[in-house]
Each structure stands twice: as structure tokens, then as C-alpha cells.
LOLO-873289 format. One record per atom (N, C-alpha, C): x, y, z. Coordinates in steps of 0.05 Angstrom, whole numbers, plus 5000, padded with zeros to 4 digits. Atoms other than C-alpha are relative to their C-alpha. Example, Ala and Ser with C-alpha at 12.3 -4.5 7.8 and 13.67 -1.06 7.14 Angstrom:
<tidrens>
+------+------+------+
|    u |    v |    w |
+------+------+------+
| 5018 | 4976 | 5000 |
| 5246 | 4910 | 5156 |
| 5018 | 5024 | 5000 |
| 4984 | 4976 | 4999 |
| 5273 | 4979 | 5143 |
| 4985 | 5022 | 5014 |
+------+------+------+
</tidrens>
This chain:
<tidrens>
+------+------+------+
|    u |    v |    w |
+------+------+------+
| 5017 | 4976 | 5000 |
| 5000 | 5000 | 5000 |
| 5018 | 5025 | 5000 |
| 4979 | 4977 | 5006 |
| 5032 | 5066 | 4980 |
| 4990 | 5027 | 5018 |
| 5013 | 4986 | 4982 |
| 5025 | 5116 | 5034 |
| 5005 | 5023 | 4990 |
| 5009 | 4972 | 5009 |
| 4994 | 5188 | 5014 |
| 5023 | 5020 | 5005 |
| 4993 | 4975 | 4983 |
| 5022 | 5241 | 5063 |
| 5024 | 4988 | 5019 |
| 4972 | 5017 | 4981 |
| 5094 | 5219 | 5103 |
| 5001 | 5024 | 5015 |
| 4995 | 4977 | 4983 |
| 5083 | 5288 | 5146 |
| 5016 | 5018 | 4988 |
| 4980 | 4978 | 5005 |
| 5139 | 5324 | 5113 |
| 4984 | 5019 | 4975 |
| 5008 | 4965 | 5018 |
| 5132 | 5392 | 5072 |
| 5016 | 5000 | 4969 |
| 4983 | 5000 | 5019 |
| 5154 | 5386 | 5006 |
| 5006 | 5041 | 4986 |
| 4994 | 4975 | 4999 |
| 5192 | 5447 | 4986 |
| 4988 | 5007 | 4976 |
| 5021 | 4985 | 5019 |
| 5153 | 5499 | 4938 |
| 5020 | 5001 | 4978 |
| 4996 | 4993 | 5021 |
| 5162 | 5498 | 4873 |
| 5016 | 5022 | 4985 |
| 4980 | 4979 | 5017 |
| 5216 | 5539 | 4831 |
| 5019 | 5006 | 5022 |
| 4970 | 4994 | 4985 |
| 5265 | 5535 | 4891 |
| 5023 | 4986 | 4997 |
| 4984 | 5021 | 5014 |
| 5330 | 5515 | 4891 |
| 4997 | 4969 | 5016 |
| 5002 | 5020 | 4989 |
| 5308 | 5453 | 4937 |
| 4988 | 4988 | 4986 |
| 5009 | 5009 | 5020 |
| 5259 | 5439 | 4885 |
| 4995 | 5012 | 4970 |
| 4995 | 4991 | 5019 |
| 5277 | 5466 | 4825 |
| 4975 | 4988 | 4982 |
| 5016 | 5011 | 5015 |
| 5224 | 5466 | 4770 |
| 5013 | 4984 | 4964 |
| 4991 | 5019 | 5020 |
| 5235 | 5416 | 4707 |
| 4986 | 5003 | 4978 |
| 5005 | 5013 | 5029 |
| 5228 | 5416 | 4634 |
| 5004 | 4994 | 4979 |
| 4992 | 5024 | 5026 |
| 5230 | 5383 | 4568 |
| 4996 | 5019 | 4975 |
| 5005 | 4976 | 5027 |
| 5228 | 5434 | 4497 |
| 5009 | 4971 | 4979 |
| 4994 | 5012 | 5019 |
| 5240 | 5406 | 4428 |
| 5026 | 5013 | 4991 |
| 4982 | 4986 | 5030 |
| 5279 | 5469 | 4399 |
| 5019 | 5011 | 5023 |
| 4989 | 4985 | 4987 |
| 5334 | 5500 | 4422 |
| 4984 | 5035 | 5004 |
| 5018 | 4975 | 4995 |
| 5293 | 5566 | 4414 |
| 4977 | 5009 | 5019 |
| 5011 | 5004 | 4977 |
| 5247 | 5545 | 4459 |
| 5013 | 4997 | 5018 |
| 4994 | 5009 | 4978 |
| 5285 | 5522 | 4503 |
| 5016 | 5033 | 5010 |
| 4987 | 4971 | 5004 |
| 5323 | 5604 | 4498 |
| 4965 | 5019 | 5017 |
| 5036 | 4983 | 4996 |
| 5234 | 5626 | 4506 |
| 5004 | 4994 | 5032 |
| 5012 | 5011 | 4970 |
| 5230 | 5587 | 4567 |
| 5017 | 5012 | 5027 |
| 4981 | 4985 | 4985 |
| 5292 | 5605 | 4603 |
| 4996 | 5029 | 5008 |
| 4999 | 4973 | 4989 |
| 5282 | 5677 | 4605 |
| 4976 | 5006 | 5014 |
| 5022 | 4994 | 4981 |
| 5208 | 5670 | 4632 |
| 5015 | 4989 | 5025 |
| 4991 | 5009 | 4977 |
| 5237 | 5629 | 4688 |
| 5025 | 5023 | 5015 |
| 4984 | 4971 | 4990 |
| 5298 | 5686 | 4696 |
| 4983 | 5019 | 5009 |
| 5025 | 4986 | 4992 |
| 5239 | 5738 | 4694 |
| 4999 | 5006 | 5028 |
| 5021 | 5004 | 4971 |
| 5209 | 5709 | 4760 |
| 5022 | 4996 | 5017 |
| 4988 | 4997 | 4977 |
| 5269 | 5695 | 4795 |
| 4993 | 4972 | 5006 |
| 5002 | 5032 | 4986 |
| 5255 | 5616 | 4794 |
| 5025 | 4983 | 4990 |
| 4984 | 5018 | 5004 |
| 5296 | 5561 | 4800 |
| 4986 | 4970 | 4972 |
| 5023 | 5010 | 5021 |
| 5292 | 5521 | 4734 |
| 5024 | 4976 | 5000 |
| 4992 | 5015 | 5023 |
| 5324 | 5455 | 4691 |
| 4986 | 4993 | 4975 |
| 5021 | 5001 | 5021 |
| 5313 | 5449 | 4624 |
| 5019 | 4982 | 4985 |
| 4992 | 5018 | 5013 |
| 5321 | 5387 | 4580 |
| 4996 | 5000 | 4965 |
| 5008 | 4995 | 5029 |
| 5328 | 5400 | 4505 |
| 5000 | 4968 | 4992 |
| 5003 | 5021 | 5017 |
| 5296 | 5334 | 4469 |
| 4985 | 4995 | 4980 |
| 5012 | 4993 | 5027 |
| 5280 | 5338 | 4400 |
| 4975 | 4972 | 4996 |
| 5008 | 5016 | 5011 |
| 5255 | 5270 | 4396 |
| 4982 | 4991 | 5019 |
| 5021 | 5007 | 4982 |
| 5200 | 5273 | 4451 |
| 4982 | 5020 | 5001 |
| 5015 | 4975 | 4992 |
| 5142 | 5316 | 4467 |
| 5001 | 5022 | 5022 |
| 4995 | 4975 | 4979 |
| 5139 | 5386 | 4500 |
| 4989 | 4997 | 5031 |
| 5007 | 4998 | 4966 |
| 5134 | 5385 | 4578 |
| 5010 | 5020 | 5013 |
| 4995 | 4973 | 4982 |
| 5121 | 5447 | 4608 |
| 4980 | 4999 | 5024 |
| 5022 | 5009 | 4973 |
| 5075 | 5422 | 4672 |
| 5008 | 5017 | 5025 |
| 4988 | 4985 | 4987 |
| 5124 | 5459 | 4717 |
| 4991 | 5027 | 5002 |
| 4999 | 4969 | 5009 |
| 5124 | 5527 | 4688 |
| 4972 | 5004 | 4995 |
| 5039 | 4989 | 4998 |
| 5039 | 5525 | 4675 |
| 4993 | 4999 | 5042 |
| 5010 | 4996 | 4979 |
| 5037 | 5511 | 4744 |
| 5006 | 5028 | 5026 |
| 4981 | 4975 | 4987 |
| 5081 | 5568 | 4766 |
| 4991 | 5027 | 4996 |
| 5022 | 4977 | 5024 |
| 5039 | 5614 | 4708 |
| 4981 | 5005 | 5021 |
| 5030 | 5006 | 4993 |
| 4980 | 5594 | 4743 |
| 4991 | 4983 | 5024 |
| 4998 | 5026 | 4982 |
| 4982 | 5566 | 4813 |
| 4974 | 5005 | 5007 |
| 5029 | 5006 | 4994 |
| 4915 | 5532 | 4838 |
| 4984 | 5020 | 5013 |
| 5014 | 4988 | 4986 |
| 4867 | 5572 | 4871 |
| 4995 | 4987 | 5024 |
| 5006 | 4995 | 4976 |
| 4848 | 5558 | 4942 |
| 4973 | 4996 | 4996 |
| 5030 | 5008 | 4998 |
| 4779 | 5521 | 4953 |
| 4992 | 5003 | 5028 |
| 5015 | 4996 | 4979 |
| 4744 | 5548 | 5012 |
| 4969 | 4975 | 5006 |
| 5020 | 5016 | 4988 |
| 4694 | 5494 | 5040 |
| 4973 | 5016 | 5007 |
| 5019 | 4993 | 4992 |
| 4623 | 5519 | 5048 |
| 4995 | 4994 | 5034 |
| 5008 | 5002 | 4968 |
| 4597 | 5522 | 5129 |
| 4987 | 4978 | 4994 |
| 5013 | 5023 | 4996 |
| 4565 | 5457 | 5141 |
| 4975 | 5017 | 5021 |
| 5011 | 4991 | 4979 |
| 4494 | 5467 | 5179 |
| 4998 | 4980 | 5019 |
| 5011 | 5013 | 4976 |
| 4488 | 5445 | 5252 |
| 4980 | 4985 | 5000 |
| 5026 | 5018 | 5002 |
| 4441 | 5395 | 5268 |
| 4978 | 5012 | 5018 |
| 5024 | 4975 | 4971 |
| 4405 | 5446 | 5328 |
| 4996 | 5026 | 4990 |
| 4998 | 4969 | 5005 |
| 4407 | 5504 | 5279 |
| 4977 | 5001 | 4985 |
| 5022 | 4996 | 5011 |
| 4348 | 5534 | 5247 |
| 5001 | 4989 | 4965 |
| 4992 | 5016 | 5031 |
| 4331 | 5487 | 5177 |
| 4998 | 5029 | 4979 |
| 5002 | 4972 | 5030 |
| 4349 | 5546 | 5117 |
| 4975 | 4997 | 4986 |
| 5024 | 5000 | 5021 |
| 4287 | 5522 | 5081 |
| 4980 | 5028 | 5016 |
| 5019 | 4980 | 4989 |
| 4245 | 5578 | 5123 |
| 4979 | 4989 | 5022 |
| 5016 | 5018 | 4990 |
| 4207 | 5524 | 5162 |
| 4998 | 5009 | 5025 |
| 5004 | 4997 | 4973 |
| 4219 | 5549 | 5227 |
| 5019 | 4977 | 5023 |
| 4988 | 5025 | 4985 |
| 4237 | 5482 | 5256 |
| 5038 | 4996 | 5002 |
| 4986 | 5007 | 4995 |
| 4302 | 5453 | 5278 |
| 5019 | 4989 | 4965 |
| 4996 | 5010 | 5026 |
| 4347 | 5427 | 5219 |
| 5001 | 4968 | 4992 |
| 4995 | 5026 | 4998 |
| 4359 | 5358 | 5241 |
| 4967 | 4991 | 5012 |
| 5037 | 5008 | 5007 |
| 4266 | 5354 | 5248 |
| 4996 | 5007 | 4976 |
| 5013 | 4983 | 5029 |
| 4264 | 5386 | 5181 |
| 5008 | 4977 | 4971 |
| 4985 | 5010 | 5031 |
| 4307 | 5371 | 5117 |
| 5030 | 4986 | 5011 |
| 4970 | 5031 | 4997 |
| 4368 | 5332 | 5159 |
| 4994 | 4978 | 5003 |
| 5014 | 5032 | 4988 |
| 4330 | 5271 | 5170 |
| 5011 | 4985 | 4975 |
+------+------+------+
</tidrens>
């Protein structure tokens, strides 16, 4: 069984502990890529291989890091049911 989470913190992205990684075809690309990554001040490697496909997974995630999902409030089971009923939530619509 392959365990998820081992407690530790993996270091953020584009540092030099974890340097970000990728793969170009052209040398010209691989010249494009570099200077975005200079730009920002990240830590990069970049693999020029003509004879494979482009992998830039690193650098979109760096473009564009995830947003932040806030969880809606859960309702109490003793709190007034939202439908307008009046009642309890857990006599109403939590049953």
C-alpha cells in the first residue's frame, strides 16, 4: 500500500530545493523558456529533446498556481433548517 502524506513539507516549487523541470524540442524554445523562468526569479532545469514531446507542467503551474477552495459552512444539526420552516434542521430537511 503506498502511503499518501509521510508528514513532511515538500519544498515549493521553483526553489533551489525543488527546482522546476522541463523538456522543449527546439533549442529556441528552450532560449523562450529560460528567460520566463529568469523573469520570475525561479529556479529552473531544462532538457532540450527533440525526439520527445513538450513538457512544460512545471512552468503552467508556476503561470498559474491553483486557487484555494474554501469549504462551504456545514449546517448544525440544532440550527434553524434554511428552508424557512421554522423548525430545527435535524426535524426538518436533515432527517
Amino acid at each position: 500500500m503506498e502511503k499518501i502524506f509521510d508528514g513532511k513539507k515538500t519544498a515549493k516549487l521553483g526553489t533551489a530545493k525543488n527546482p522546476a523541470a522541463v523538456h522543449v524540442k527546439t533549442k529556441k524554445r528552450m532560449n523562450e523558456v529560460a528567460a520566463i523562468f529568469k523573469k520570475n526569479d525561479w529556479k529552473y532545469s531544462i532538457e532540450l529533446e527533440p525526439d520527445k514531446p513538450e513538457d512544460i507542467n512545471d512552468l503552467d503551474l508556476l503561470l498559474n498556481p491553483p486557487e484555494t477552495v474554501i469549504a462551504e459552512k456545514k449546517i448544525g444539526r440544532n440550527e434553524p433548517c434554511p428552508c424557512g420552516s421554522g423548525k430545527k434542521y435535524k426535524k426538518c430537511c436533515g432527517q
